[in-house]
C-alpha positions in Angstrom: 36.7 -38.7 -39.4 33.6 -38.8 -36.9 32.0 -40.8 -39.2 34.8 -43.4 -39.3 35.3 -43.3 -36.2 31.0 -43.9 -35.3 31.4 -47.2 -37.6 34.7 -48.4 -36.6 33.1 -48.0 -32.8 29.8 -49.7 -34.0 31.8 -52.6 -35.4 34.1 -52.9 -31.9 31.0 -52.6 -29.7 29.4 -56.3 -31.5 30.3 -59.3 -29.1 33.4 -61.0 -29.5 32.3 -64.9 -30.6 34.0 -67.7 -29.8 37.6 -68.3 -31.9 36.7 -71.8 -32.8 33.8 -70.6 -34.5 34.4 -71.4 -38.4 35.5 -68.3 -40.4 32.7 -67.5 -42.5 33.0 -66.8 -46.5 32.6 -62.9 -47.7 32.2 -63.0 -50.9 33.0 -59.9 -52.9 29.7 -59.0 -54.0 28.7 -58.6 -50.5 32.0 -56.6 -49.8 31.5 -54.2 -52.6 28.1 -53.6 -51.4 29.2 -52.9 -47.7 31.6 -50.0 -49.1 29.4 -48.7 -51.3 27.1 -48.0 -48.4 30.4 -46.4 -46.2 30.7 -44.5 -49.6 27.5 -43.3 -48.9 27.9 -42.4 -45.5 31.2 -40.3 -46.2 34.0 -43.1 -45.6 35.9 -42.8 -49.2 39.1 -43.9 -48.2 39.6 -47.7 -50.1 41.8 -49.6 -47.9 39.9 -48.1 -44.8 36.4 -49.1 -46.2 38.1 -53.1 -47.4 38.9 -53.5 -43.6 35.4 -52.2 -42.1 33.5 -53.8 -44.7 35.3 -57.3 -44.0 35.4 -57.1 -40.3 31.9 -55.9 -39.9 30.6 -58.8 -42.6 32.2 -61.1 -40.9 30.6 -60.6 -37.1 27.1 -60.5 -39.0 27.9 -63.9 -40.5 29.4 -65.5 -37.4 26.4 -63.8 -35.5 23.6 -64.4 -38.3 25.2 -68.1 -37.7 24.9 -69.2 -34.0 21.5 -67.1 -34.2 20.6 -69.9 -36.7 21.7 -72.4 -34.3 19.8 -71.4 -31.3 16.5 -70.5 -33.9 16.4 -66.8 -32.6 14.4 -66.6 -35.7 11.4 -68.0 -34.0 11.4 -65.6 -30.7 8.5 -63.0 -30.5 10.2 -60.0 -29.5 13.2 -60.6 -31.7 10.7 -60.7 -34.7 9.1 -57.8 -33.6 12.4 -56.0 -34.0 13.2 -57.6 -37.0 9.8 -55.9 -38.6 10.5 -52.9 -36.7 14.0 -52.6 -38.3 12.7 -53.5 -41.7 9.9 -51.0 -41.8 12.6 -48.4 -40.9 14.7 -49.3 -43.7 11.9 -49.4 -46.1 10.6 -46.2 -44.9 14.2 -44.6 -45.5 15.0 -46.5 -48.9 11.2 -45.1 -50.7 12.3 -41.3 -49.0 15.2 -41.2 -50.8 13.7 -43.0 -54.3 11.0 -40.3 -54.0 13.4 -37.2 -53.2 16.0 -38.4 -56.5 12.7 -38.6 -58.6 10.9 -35.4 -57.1 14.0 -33.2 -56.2 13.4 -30.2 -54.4 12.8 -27.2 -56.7 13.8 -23.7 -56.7 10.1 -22.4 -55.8 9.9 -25.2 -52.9 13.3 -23.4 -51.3 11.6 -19.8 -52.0 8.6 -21.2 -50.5 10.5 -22.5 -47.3 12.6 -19.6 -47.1 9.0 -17.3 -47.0 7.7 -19.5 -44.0 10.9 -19.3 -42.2 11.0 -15.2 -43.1 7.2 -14.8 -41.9 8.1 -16.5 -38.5 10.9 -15.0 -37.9 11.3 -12.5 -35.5 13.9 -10.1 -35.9 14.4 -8.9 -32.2 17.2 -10.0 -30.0 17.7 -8.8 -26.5 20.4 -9.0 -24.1 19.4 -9.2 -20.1 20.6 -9.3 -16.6 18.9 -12.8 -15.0 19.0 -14.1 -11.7 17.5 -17.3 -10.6 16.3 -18.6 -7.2 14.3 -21.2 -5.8 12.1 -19.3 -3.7 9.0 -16.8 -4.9 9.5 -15.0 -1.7 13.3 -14.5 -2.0 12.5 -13.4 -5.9 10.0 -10.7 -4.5 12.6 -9.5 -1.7 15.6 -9.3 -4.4 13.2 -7.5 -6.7 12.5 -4.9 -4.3 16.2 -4.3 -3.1 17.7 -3.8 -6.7 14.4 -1.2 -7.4 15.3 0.9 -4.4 19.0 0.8 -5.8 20.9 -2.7 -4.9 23.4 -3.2 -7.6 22.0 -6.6 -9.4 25.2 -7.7 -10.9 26.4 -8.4 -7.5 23.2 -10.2 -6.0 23.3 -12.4 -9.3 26.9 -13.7 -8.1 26.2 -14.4 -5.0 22.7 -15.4 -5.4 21.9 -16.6 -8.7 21.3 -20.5 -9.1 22.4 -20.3 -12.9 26.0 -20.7 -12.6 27.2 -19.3 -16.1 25.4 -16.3 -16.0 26.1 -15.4 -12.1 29.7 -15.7 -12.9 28.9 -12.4 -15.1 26.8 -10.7 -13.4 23.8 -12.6 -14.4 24.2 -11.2 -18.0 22.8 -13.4 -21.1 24.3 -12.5 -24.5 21.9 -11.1 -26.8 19.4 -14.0 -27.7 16.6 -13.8 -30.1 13.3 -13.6 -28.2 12.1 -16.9 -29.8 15.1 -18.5 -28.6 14.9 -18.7 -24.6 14.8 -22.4 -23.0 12.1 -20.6 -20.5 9.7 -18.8 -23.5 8.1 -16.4 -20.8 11.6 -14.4 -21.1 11.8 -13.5 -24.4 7.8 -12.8 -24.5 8.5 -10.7 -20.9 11.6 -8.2 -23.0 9.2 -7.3 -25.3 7.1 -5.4 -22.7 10.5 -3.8 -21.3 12.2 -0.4 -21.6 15.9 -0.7 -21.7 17.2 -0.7 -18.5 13.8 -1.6 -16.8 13.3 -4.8 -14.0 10.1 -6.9 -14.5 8.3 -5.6 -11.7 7.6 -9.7 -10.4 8.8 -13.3 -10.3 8.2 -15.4 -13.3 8.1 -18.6 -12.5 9.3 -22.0 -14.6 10.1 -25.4 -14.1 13.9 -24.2 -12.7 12.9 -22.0 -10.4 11.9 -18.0 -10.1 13.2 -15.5 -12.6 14.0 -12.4 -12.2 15.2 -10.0 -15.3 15.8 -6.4 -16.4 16.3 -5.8 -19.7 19.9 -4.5 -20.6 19.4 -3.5 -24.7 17.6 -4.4 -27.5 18.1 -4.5 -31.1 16.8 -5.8 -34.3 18.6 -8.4 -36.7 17.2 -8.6 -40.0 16.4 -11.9 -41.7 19.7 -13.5 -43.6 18.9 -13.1 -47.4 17.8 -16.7 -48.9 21.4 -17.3 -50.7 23.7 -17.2 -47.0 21.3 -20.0 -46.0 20.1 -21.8 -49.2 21.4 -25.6 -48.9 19.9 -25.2 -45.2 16.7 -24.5 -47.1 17.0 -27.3 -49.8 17.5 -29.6 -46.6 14.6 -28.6 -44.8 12.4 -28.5 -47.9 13.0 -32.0 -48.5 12.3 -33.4 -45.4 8.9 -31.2 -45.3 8.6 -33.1 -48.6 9.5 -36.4 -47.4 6.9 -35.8 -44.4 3.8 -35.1 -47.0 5.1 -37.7 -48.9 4.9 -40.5 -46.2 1.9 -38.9 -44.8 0.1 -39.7 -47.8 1.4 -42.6 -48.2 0.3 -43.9 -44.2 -3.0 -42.1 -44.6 -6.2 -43.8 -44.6 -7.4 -45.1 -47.6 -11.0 -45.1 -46.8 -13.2 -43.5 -44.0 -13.5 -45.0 -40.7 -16.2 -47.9 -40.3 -17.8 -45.9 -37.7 -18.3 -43.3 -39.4 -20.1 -45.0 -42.7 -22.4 -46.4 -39.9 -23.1 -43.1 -38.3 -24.3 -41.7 -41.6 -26.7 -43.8 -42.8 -28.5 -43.7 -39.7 -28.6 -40.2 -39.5 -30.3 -40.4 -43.0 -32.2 -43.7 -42.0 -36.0 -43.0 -40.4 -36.0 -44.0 -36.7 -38.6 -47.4 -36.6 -40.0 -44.7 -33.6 -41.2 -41.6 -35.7 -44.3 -40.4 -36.5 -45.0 -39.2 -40.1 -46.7 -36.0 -40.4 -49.0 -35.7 -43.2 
């Protein structure tokens, strides 16, 4: 339905011509063509994918037509986006001729699924965060809830992060890899449970301040829970080495050539030494 719903909204967003504009002719080759590509895109429903496909034909016609009359064709910027669109669509079309001639193989989804496994890291922690603006107000709040202030309280009425505060400044157990501020996650790991980071840490929100509330380990999911995941990200690693090779250079930089022959070459200058 989303996906219906993102075309039907792409065909109702295109300008509204003129009624006395001459109906185009859609001929059904074109048609078929149009719903074989909603096909493609999840829209399977027949009468549903007629009615796009005419509609949206017919604006690119009646479009395609009074860009004619005005010779669009010939403006800079709208052939630069013309190439721009076409390189795109290339670029997608030999992706997917590659990936249905070079499908991803069972030891390219073990392989991605080892990379994954040797980054992953399998500790999640759960802390009590409050954020402030000020370093010097971070400092003061640390020292109260050391000597004994209760820090769910100062995180409601003090704590800039709204969802938190409005717990206590608690944050559900999160992987350390998996903070928006990284310093977090990489701060737990030096933590007790129940310690307080001893000072501030700063980011681009504010001044942190955390004490770590538990800690636990989750162990890797085994490669069949998470295996079309796999195949997905294994293609597009594919798809990436394939266009990189594809975009690399063919020969070495001119500069360089030039640089190595006169390194070998005898400077006009030097003095032979018998």
């Amino acid at each position: 339905m989303k996906k219906i719903l993102t075309v039907l909204g792409l065909v109702c967003s295109l300008p509204v011509l003129a009624q006395s504009a001459a109906e185009p002719t859609i001929s059904s080759k074109d048609q078929e063509e149009f719903v074989n590509l909603l096909k493609s895109r999840g829209i399977t429903d027949a009468k549903q994918s007629r009615a796009i496909a005419n509609e949206t034909l017919r604006r690119e016609k009646l479009i395609g037509q009074e860009a004619w009359k005005q010779k669009l064709e010939r403006d800079p910027l709208v052939k630069r986006q013309l190439a721009e669109s076409r390189g795109k669509i290339y670029g997608d079309a030999l992706v997917r001729n590659y990936l249905s001639k070079h499908p991803v193989t069972e030891a390219e989804i073990e392989r991605q699924y080892q990379a994954e496994k040797a980054r992953y890291n399998p500790t999640e922690v759960k802390l009590r965060h409050i954020l402030v603006k000020d370093e010097k107000q971070a400092k003061d709040l640390i020292y109260l809830i050391s000597v004994g202030e209760d820090m769910g309280k100062m995180a409601r009425g003090k704590s800039l992060d709204e969802p938190s505060a409005k717990n206590g400044g608690e944050l559900p157990f999160t992987n350390v890899k998996g903070f928006a501020v990284p310093e977090l996650g990489s701060v737990s790991m030096l933590l007790r449970k129940g310690q307080l980071y001893g000072k501030p840490i700063k980011s681009q929100y504010g001044y942190h301040i955390i004490r770590l509330e538990d800690k636990r380990r989750v162990p890797f999911p085994p490669k069949e829970s998470m295996k079309e995941r796999l195949r997905v990200s294994a293609a597009q690693t594919k798809a990436a080495q394939y266009m990189n090779g594809l975009l690399a250079p063919k020969h070495p930089p001119i500069q360089s050539t030039i640089r190595s022959k006169t390194t070998n070459a005898k400077s006009p200058n030097a003095k032979t030494t018998n």
